[in-house]
C-alpha positions as CSV (number, residue, x, y, z in Angstrom):
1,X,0.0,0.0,0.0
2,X,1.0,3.2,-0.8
3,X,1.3,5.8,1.5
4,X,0.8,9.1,1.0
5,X,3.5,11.9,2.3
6,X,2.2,15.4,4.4
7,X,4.4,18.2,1.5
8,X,7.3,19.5,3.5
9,X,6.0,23.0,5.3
10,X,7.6,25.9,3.5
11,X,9.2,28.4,5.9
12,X,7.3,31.8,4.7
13,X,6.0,34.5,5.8
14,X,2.5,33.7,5.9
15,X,3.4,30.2,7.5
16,X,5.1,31.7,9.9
17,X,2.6,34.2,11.2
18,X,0.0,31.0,11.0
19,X,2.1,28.6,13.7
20,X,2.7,31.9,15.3
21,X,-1.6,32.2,15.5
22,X,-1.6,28.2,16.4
23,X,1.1,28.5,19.4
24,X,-0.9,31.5,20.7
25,X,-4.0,29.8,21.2
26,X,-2.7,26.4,22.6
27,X,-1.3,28.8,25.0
28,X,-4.6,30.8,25.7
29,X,-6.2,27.4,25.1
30,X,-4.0,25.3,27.9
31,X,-4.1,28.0,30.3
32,X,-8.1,28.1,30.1
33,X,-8.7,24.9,30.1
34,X,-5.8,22.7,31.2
35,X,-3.8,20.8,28.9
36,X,-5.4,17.4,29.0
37,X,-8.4,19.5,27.5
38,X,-6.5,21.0,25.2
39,X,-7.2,19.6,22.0
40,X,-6.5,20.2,18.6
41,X,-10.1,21.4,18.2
42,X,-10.1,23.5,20.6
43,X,-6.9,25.1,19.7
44,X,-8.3,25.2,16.5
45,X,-11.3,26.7,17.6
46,X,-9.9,29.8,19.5
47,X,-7.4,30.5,16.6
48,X,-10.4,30.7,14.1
49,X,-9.3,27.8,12.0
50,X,-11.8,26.0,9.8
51,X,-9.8,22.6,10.3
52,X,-7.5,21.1,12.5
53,X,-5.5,20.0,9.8
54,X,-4.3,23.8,9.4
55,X,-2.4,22.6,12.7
56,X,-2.0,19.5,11.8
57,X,-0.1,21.2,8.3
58,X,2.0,23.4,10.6
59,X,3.3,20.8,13.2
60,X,3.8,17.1,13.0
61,X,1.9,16.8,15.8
62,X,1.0,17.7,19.9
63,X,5.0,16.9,20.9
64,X,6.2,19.6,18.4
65,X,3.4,22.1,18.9
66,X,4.0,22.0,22.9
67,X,7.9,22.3,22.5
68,X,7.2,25.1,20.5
69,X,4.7,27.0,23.3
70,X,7.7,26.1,25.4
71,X,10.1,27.8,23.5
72,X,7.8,30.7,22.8
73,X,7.1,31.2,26.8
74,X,10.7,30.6,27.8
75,X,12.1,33.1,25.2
76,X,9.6,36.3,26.3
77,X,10.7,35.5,29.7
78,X,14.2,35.2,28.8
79,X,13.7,38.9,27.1
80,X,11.8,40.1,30.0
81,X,14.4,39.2,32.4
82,X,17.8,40.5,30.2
83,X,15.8,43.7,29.9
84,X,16.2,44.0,33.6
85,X,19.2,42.8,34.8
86,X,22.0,43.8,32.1
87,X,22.8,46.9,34.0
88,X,22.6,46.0,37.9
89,X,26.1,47.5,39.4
90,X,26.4,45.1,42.2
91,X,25.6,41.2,42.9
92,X,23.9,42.6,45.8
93,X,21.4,44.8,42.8
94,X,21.3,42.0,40.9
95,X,19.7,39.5,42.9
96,X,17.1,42.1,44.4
97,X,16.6,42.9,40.5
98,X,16.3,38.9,39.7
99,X,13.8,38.5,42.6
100,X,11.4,41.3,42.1
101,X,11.4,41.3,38.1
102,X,11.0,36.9,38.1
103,X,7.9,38.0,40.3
104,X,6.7,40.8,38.6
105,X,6.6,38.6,35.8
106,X,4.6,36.2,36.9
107,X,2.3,38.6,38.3
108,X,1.6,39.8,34.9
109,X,1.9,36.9,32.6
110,X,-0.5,34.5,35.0
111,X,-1.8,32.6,31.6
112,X,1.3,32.1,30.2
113,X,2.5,30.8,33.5
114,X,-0.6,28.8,34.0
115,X,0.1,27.2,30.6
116,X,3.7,26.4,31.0
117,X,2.9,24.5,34.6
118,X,-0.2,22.5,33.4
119,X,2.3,21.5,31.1
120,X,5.4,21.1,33.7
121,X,3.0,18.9,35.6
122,X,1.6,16.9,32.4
123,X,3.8,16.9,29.3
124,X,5.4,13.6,28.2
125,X,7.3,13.1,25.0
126,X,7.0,9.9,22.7
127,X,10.6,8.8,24.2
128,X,9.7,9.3,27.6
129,X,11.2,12.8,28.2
130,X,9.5,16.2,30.2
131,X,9.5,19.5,29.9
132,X,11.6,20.2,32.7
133,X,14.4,17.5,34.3
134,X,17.8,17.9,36.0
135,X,19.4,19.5,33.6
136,X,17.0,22.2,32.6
137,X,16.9,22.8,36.4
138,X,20.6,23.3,36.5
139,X,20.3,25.9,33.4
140,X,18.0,27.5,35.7
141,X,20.1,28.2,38.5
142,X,23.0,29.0,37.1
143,X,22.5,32.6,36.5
144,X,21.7,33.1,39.7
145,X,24.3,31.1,41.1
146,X,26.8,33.4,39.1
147,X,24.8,36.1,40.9
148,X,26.3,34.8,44.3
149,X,29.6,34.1,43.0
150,X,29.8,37.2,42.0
151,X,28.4,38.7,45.2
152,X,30.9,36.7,47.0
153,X,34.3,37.6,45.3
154,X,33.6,40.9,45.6
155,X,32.7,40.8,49.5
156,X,29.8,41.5,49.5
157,X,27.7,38.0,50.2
158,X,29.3,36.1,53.2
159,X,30.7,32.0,52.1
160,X,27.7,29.8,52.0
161,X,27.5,27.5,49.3
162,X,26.1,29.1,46.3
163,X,24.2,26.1,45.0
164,X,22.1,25.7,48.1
165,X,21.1,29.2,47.9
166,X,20.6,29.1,44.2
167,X,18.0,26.5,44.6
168,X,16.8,28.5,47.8
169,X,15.9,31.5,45.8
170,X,14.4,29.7,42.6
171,X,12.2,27.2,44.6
172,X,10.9,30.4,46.4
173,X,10.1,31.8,43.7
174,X,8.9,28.6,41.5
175,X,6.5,28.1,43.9
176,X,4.5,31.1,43.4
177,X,2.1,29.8,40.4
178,X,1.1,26.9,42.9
179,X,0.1,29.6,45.4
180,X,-1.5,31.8,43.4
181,X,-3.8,29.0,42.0
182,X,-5.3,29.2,45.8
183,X,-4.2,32.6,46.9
184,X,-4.8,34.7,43.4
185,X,-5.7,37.8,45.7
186,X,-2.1,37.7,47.2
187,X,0.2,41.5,46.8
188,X,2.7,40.2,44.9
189,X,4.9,43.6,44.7
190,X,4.5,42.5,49.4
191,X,6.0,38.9,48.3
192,X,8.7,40.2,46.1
193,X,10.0,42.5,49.0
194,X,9.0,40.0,51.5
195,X,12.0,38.0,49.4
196,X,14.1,40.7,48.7
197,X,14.5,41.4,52.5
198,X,14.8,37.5,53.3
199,X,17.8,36.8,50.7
200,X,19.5,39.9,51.5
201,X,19.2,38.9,55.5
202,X,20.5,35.5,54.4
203,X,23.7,36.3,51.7
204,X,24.7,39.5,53.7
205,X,28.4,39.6,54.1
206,X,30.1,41.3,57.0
207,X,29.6,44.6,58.2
């Protein structure tokens, strides 16, 4: 039996702007709904396709479209965060900079950060691989672990060890989507100073 071939996707314009459409709604869509419930019809449905084979033409299918939401979310943050930190002065700056803008974002981004934990807590590639392992977690703390390194050759943070309070400041902060889906009324701009004042208690060299 013959089978018959998808044509290879052509990389214009037009197609670009079309997955950009697609990834927006799964985004809107996973957020709304939760990703289990977010379907190609649905995703269809928000972007105002006629046919889910419009996505279906655009990504080889629910792995590649998801891994492309990641790299969508991941790379606005990753803007959003450079924006704010490429001119801090001092480690000391630069970690009350990291803490108050990583929080700031999530207290205006709460769908994108919805989507990208319904998919933390649900999305499994063919081979067996998530969205987020041990090395994606390293990747994470290393810029704020060259934060304290910095902080520390320069005097200003006393010696702890900078990997412990690496993952001390990101699970503090990682946490927040959790407690927002209970506590949505919480002052965020209160937590990120609540944080501010705790880290700088805690990496605050000698007087």
């Amino acid at each position: 039996m013959q089978v018959r071939q998808q044509p290879p996707r052509k990389n214009t314009f037009a197609g670009e702007a079309r997955r950009a459409q697609i990834v927006e709604a799964a985004v809107a869509t996973i957020a709304e709904l939760g990703y289990t419930q977010a379907s190609f019809a649905r995703i269809a449905e928000r972007a105002g396709l006629s046919s889910t084979r419009l996505i279906s033409y655009h990504f080889a299918g629910r792995a590649e479209l998801i891994q492309q939401v990641l790299a969508r979310l991941h790379g606005e943050m990753g803007r959003y965060m450079y924006e704010r930190m490429r001119a801090q002065p001092t480690a000391s700056e630069a970690l009350r900079t990291y803490i108050r803008a990583l929080v700031g974002y999530i207290a205006t981004h709460r769908p994108q950060m919805k989507a990208l934990l319904e998919i933390f807590l649900n999305f499994q590639s063919e081979e067996g691989t998530r969205s987020y392992d041990a090395r994606t977690d390293l990747a994470v703390l290393a810029p704020i672990e060259e934060i304290l390194q910095w902080g520390q050759r320069e005097g200003d943070f006393r010696a702890f060890d900078t990997r412990v309070m690496a993952l001390t400041v990101q699970r503090a902060i990682d946490g927040l989507p959790f407690l927002l889906e209970t506590d949505p009324g919480r002052d965020l701009d209160a937590y990120a100073e609540e944080l501010v004042t705790l880290f700088d208690l805690a990496t605050r060299g000698p007087e």
